[in-house]
C-alpha positions as CSV (number, residue, x, y, z in Angstrom):
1,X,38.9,6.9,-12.1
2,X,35.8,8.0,-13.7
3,X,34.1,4.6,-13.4
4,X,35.0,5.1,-9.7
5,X,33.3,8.1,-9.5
6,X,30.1,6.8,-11.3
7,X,29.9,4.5,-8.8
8,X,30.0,6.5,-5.6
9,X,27.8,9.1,-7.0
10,X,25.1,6.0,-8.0
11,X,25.6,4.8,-4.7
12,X,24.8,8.0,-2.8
13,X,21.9,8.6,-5.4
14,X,20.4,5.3,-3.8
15,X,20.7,6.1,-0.7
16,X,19.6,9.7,-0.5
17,X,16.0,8.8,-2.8
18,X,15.6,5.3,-0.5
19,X,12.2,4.5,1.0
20,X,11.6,4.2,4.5
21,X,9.9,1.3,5.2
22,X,8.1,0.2,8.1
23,X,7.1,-2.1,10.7
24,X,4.3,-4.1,9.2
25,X,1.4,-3.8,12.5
26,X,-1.9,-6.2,12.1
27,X,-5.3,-5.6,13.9
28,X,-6.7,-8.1,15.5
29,X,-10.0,-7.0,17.1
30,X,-12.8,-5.7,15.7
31,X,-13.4,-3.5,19.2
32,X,-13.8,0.6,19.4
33,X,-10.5,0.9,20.9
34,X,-8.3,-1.6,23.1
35,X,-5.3,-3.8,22.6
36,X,-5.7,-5.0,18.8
37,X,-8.3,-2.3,17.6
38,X,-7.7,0.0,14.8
39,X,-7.5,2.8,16.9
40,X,-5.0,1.6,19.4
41,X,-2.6,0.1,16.0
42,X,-3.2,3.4,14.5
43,X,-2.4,5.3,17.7
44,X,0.8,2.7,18.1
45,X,2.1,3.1,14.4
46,X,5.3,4.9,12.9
47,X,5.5,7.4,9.8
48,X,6.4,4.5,7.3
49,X,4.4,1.4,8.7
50,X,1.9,-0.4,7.1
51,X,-1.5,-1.6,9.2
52,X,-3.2,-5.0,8.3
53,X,-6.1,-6.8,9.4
54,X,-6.3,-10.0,10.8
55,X,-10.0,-10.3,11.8
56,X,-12.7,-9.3,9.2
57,X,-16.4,-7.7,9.7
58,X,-17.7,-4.6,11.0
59,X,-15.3,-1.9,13.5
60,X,-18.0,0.4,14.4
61,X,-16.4,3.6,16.2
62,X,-17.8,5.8,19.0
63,X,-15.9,8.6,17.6
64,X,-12.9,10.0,14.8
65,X,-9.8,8.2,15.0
66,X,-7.2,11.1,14.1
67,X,-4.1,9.9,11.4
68,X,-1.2,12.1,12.3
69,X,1.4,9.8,10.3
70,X,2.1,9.1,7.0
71,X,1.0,5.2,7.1
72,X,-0.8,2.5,5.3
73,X,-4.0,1.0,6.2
74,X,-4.8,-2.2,3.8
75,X,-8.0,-4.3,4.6
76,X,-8.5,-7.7,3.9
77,X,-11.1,-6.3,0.9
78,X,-14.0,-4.0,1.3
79,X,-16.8,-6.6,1.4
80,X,-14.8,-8.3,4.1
81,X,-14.3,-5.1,6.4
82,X,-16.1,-2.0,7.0
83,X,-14.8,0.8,9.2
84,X,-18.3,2.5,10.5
85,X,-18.9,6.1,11.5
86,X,-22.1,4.7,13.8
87,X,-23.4,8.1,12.5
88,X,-22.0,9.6,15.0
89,X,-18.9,11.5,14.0
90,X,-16.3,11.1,10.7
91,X,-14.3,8.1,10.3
92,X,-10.7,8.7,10.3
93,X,-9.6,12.7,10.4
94,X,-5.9,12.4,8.2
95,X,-3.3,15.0,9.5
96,X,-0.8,13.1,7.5
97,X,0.4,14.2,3.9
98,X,0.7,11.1,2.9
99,X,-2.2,8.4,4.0
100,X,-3.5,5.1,1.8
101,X,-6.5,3.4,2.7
102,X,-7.8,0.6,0.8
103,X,-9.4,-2.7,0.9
104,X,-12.0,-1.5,3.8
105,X,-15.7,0.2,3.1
106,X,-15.7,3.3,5.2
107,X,-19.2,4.3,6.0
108,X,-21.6,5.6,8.2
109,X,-19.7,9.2,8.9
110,X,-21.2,12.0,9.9
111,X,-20.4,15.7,10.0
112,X,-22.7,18.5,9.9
113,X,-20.9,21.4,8.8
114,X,-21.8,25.2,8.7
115,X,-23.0,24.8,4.4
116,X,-24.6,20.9,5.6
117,X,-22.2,19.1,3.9
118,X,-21.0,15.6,6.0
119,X,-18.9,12.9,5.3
120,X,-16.6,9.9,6.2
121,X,-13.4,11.5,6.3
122,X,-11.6,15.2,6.6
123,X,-8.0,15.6,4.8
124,X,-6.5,18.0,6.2
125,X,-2.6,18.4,5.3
């Protein structure tokens, strides 16, 4: 009986502490926004899903692209794609609490704030 018990308690222990995974989403132009872009996979994507590239070179932006989901964004290597600002706003502004992004250079961002401080990206959650 105990062993019995064990085992339904393990089993609901699993269950309640599982991951949620997502739908793995690739981008496949390097365009502002548009079908493939980062912005339009971004604006597509699902708390849990992962975004990967499948072009590599420069995405410059014409403005912030807001994260409102707890994703993944892994690049193919940050000397193989770089995410750019275009000096005209930041890069990516993450409303998420929970937001990776690696394997991508993120430059060029630009914020002047009220003390002159700027950057590439604003946390915010």
């Amino acid at each position: 009986m105990k062993a019995g018990i064990f085992l339904v308690s393990f089993c609901l222990a699993l269950l309640s502490g599982a991951p949620v995974y997502g739908t793995l989403l690739t981008v496949t132009s390097l365009a502002n926004s548009g079908p493939g872009s980062l912005r339009d996979t971004i604006a597509s994507s699902a708390t849990g899903d992962e975004i990967q590239f499948g072009v590599t070179g420069t995405i410059v932006l014409s403005g912030s692209i807001t994260i409102t989901k707890d994703i993944s964004i892994i690049g193919p290597g940050a000397s193989s794609l770089i995410v750019s600002g275009n000096l005209v706003d930041r890069v990516f502004i993450c409303l998420g609490s929970q937001i990776l992004i690696a394997g991508i250079t993120i430059r060029d961002g630009f914020v002047q704030g009220p003390n002159g401080t700027d950057g590439a990206a604003d946390q915010d959650g």
